[in-house]
VOGU-3710 file (C-alpha; in Angstrom, 3 decimals, decimal comma):
1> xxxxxxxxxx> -5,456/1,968/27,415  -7,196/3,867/24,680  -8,985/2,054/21,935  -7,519/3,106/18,834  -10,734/4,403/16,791  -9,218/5,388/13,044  -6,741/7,431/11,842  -9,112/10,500/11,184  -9,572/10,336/15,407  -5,890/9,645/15,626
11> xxxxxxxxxx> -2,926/12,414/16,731  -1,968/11,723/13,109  -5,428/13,856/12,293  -2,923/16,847/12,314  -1,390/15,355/8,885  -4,769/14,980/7,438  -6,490/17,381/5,095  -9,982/18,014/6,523  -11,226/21,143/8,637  -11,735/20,628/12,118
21> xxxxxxxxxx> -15,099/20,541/12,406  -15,600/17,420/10,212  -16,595/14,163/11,166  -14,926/11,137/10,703  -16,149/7,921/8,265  -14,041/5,499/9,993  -14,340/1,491/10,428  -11,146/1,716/12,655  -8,359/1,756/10,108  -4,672/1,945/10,539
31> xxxxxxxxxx> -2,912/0,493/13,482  -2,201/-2,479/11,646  0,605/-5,307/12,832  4,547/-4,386/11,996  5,700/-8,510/12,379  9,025/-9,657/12,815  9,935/-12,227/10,633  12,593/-14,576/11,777  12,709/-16,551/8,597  13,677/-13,979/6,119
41> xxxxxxxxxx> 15,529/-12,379/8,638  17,948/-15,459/8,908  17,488/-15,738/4,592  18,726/-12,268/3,487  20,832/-11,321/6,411  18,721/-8,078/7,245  16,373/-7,566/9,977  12,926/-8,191/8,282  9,664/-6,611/9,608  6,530/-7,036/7,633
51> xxxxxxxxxx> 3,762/-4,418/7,942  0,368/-6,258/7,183  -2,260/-3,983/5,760  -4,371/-6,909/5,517  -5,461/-6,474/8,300  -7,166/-2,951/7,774  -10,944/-3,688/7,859  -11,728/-4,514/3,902  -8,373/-6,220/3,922  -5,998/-4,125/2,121
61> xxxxxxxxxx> -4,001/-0,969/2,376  -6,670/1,251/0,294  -8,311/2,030/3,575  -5,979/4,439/4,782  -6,889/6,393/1,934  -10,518/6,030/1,620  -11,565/7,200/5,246  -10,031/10,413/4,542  -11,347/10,922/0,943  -15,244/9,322/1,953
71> xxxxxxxxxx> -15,157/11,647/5,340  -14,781/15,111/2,505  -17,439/13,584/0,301  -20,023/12,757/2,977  -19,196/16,702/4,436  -19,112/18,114/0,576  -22,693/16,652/0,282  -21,616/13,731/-2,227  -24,700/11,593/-3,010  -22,562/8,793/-5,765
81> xxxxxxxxxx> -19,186/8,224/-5,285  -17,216/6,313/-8,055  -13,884/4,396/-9,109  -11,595/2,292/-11,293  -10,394/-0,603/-9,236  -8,588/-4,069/-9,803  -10,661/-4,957/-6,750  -9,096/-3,561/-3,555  -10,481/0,125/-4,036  -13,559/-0,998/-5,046
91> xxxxxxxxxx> -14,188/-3,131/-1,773  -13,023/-0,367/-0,246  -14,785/2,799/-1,578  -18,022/0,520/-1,412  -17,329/-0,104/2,361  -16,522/3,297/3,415  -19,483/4,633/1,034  -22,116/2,520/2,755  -20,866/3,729/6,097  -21,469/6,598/4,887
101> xxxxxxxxxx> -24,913/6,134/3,618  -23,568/7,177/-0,170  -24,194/5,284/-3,055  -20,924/4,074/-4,539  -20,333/3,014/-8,525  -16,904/1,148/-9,351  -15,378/0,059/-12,427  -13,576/-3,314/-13,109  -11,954/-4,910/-16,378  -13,883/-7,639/-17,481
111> xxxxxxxxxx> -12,992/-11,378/-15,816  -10,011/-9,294/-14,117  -10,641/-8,935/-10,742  -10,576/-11,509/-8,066  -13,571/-13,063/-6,550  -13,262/-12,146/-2,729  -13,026/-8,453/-4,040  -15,771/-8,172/-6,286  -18,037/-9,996/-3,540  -16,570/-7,244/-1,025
121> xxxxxxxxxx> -17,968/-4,715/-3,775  -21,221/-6,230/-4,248  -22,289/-6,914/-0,502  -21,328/-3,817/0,285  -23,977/-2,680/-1,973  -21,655/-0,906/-4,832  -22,896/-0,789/-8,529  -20,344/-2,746/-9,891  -19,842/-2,165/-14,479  -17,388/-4,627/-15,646
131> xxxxxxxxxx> -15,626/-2,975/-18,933  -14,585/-4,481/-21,669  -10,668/-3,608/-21,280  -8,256/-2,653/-18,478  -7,899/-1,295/-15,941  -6,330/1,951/-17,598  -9,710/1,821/-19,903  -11,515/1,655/-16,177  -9,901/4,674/-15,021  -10,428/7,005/-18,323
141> xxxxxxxxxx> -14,445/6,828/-18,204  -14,097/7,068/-14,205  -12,473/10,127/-14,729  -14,226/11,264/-17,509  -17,575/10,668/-15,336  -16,814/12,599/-12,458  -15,328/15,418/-14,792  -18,491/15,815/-16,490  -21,424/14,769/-13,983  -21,812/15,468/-10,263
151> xxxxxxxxxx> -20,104/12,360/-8,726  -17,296/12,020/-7,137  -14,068/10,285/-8,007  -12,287/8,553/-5,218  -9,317/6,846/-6,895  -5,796/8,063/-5,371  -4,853/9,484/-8,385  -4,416/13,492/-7,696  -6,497/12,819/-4,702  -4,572/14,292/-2,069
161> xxxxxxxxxx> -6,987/13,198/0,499  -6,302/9,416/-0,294  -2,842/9,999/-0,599  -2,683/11,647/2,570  -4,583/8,832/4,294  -1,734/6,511/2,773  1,105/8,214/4,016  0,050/7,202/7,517  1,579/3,681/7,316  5,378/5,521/7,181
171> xxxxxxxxxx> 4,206/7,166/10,624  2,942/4,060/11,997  6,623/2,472/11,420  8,180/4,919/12,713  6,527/4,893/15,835  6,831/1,088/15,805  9,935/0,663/15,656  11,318/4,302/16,769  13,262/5,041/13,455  12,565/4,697/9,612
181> xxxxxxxxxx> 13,958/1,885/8,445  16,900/1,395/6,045  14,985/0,084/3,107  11,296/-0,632/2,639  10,185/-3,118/-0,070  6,452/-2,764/-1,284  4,135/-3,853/-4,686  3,903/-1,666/-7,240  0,939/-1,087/-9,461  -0,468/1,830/-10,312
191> xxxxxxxxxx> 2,038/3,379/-8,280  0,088/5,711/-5,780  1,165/3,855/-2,605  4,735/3,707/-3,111  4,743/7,711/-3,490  2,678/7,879/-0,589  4,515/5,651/1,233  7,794/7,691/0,484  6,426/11,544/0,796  4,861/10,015/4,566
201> xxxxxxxxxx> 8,432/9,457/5,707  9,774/12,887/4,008  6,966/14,515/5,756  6,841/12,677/9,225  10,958/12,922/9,198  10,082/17,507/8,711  7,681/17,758/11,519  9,918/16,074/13,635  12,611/18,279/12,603  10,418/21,099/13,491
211> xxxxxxxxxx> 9,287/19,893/16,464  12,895/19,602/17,645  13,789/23,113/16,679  10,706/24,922/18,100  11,982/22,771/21,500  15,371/24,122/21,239  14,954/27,541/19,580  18,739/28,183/20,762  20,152/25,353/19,814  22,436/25,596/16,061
221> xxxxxxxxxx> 23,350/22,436/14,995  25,253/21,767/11,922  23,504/20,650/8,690  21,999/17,477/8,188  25,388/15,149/7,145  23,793/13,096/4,605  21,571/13,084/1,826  18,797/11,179/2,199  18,639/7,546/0,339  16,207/6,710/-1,675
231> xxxxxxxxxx> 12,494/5,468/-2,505  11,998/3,248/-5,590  8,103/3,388/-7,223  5,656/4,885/-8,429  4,315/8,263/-6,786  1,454/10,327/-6,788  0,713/14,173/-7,281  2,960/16,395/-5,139  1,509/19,231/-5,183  -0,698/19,246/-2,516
241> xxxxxxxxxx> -1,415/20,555/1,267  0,559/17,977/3,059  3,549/18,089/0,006  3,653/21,429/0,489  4,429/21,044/4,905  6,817/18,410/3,565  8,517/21,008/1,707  8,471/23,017/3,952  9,947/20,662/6,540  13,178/20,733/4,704
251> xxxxxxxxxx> 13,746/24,107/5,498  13,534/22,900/9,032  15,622/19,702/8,436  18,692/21,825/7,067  18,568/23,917/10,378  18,071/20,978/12,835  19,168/17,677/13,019  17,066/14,988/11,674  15,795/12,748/14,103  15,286/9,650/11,521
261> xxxxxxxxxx> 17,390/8,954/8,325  15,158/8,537/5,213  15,068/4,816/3,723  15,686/3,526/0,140  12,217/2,062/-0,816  12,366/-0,780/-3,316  9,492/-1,408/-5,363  8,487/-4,187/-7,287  6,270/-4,766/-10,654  4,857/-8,389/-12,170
271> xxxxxxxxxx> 7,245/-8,467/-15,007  4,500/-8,984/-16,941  3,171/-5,429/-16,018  5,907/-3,566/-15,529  5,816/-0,406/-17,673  8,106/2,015/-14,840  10,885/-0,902/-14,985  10,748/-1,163/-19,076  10,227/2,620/-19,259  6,924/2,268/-21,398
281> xxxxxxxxxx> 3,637/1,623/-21,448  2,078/-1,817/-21,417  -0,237/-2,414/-23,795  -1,834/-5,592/-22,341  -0,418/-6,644/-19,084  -0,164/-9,773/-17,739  0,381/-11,174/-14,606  -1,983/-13,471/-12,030  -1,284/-10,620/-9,487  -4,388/-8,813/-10,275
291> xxxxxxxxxx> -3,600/-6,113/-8,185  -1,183/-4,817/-9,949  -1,894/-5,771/-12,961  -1,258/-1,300/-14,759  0,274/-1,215/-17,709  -0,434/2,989/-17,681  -0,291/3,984/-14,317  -1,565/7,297/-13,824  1,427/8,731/-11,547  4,225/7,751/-14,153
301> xxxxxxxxxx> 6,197/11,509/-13,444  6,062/11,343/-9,414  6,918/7,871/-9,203  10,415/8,421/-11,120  10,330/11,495/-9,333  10,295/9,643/-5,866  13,177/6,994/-7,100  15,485/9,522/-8,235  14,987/11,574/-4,800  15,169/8,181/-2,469
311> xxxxxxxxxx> 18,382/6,564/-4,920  15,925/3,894/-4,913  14,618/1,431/-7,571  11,925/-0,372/-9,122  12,588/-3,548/-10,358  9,894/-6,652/-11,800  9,725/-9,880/-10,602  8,309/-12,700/-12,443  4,747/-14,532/-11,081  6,286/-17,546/-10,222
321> xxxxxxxxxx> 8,735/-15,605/-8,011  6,057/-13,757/-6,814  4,273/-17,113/-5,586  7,107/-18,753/-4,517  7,208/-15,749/-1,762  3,531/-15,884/-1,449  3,780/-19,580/0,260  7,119/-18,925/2,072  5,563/-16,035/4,118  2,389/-18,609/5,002
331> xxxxxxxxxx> 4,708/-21,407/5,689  7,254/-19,463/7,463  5,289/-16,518/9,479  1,768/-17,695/9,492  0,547/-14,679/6,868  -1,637/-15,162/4,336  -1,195/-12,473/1,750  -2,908/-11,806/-1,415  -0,327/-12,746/-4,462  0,373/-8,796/-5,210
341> xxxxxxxxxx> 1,344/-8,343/-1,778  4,244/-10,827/-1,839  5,836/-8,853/-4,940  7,877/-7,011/-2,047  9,069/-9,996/-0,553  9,603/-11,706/-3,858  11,470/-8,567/-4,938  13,676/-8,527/-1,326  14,583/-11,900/-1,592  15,729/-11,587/-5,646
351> xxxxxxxxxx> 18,138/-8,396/-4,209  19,438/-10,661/-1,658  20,315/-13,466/-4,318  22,328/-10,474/-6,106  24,086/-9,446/-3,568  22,117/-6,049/-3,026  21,094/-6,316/0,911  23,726/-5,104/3,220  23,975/-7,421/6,273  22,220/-6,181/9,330
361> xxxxxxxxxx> 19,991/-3,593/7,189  16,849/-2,731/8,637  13,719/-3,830/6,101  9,814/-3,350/6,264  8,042/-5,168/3,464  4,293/-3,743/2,447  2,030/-6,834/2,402  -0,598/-4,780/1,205  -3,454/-6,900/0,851  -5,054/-10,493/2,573
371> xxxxxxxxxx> -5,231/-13,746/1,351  -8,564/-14,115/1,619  -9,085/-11,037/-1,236  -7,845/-14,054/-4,292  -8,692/-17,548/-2,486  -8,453/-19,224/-5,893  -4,554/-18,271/-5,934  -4,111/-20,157/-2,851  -5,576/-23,986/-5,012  -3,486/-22,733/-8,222
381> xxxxxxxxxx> -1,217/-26,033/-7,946  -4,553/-27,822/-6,978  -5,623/-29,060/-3,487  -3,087/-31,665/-1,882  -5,156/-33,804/0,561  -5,677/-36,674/2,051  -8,869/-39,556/2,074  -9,248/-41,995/4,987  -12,255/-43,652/6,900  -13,849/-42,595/9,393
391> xxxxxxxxxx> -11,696/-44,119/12,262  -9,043/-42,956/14,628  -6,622/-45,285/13,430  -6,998/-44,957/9,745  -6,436/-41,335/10,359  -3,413/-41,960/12,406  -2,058/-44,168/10,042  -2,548/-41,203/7,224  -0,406/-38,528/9,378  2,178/-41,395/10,782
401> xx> 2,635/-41,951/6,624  3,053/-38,168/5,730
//
């Protein structure tokens, strides 16, 4: 068996915008665990996968993004690399940086970012500057920075080379489980990942199209049947190398038959922070999802530009049912996701209660980041335990009694 050893050293290099000849930063991303989960499964009626980027190496989906983006700044030369985070880029920038053996600078609101993210930052060795503001005030001066002085901005947004690392996770499923699914539910925040998530099964859906013609140059099938359904989030900038093979792709797709039907991606805001679902900016979000807590997000056009093409949606779900899905996925299938994460399966299970999942459907939900990033969100209703002496039978008497 091969060891898997990144997705820069992957076969899914070939989607990946870096010359040959460049070496990879890797700490072994990708790969990560596509669960089946019986319980909400047997709850909505569908046939529910969860696809657990927690268990990338800093613990959150960011690092699909970040090997590509830190591999072209360690071969550009970079010497300070720098972002806005609400924690999970910054662990993960400052990870991938030190690998790297550049020094990495990253931005945080003020008292918003959890604890097991800002320690990732700071043993990592970042320079972490907590603003005064949000995260949208974060990302201004980061941009501003690397506009005006020679560092080098790693946040997704524009950044084809993160959002090219991102897309992988829509190849990984596919591959997994040998089709796209019908409908993939993820968190929405500043709305990078759900466009990424959606343009890697447009463009992983046109090479295979290719691939299928170029094998069967004689063959003339009739066009594709149906549209495509939809993707529901935020996106990020299209134009771009890997866009552009996407585009291209459809060419290919209307001459040969797909081999994969697109899914509707569903994506889901705090409804305290939910400017794409209001269809405005928030001034001052709020929600105890810190990870997607955007009231601006940067990729406001491509992300209604990837709902309208995938007849998808973005809805908001509130924090209490966000941790109400939070502890049934730890209860029920032993995975402990960060708060944001369980948005998506907060957001499946509200469709279900409205009637919205068709029986049978094929779902992936995005648990995008681990438990162990927020471990104060865990004790939020306090810590329910038990006292007893030091005896066998005092402590049998304690679990007989519960």
């Amino acid at each position: 068996m091969t060891p898997w050893r990144g997705l820069i050293n992957s076969s899914y290099r070939r989607f990946l915008p870096l010359a040959a000849e460049t070496a990879a930063v890797t700490l072994h991303e990708g790969n990560t665990p596509l669960l089946h989960s019986a319980y909400l499964s047997q709850v909505t009626g569908g046939n529910v996968w969860l696809k657990v980027e927690g268990a990338n190496p800093t613990g959150s989906f960011k690092d699909r993004g970040m090997t590509v983006a830190i591999t072209q700044a360690a071969a550009d030369g970079a010497e300070l690399v720098i972002c806005a985070s609400t924690g999970n880029t910054s662990a993960s920038a400052a990870a991938y940086a030190a690998r790297a053996g550049i020094a990495a600078a990253v931005l945080i609101p003020e008292s918003g970012v959890a604890k097991g993210k800002l320690g990732q930052a700071v043993r990592y060795g970042a320079r972490v500057v907590e603003v005064t503001g949000t995260f949208d005030d974060c990302l201004r001066i980061a941009r501003d920075l690397a506009a005006n002085h020679p560092v080098a901005l790693v946040n997704s947004v524009g950044n084809e080379l993160r959002l090219s690392g991102q897309r992988t996770v829509a190849y990984e499923i596919v591959d997994t489980l040998g089709a796209a699914p019908d409908i993939h539910c993820l968190p929405v925040g500043n709305g990078g990942n759900i466009t990424a998530t959606w343009q890697g099964y447009r463009t992983y859906a046109a090479s295979s199209a290719r691939d299928l013609s170029a094998a069967a140059p004689t063959f003339s099938p009739a066009p594709a049947s149906s549209p495509a359904p939809t993707a529901a989030s935020a996106g990020a900038e299209a134009a771009s190398a890997i866009a552009e093979a996407a585009s291209a792709g459809a060419e290919a797709a209307s001459a040969a038959p797909l081999p994969q039907a697109l899914p509707r991606i569903w994506g889901f805001q705090a409804a305290g922070a939910a400017p794409f679902v209001s269809g405005e900016a928030v001034a001052r979000p709020q929600t105890e999802a810190s990870a997607i807590r955007v009231g601006r997000p940067a990729t406001w056009a491509p992300a209604l530009a990837a709902r309208d093409e995938s007849g998808g949606l973005i809805g908001a779900v509130t924090d209490e049912e966000i941790f109400e899905a939070y502890g049934l996925i730890a209860r029920h299938d032993g995975v402990f996701a960060e708060p944001a994460s369980a948005a998506g399966v907060a957001g499946l299970l509200k469709q279900h209660r409205a009637g919205a999942v068709p029986p049978g459907a094929r779902i992936v939900v995005t648990l995008s980041g681990n438990g162990l990033k927020d471990p104060d969100a865990s004790l939020r209703d306090g810590l329910d335990t038990a006292h007893t002496g030091p005896t066998t039978k005092e402590v049998a008497v304690v679990l007989l009694a519960r």
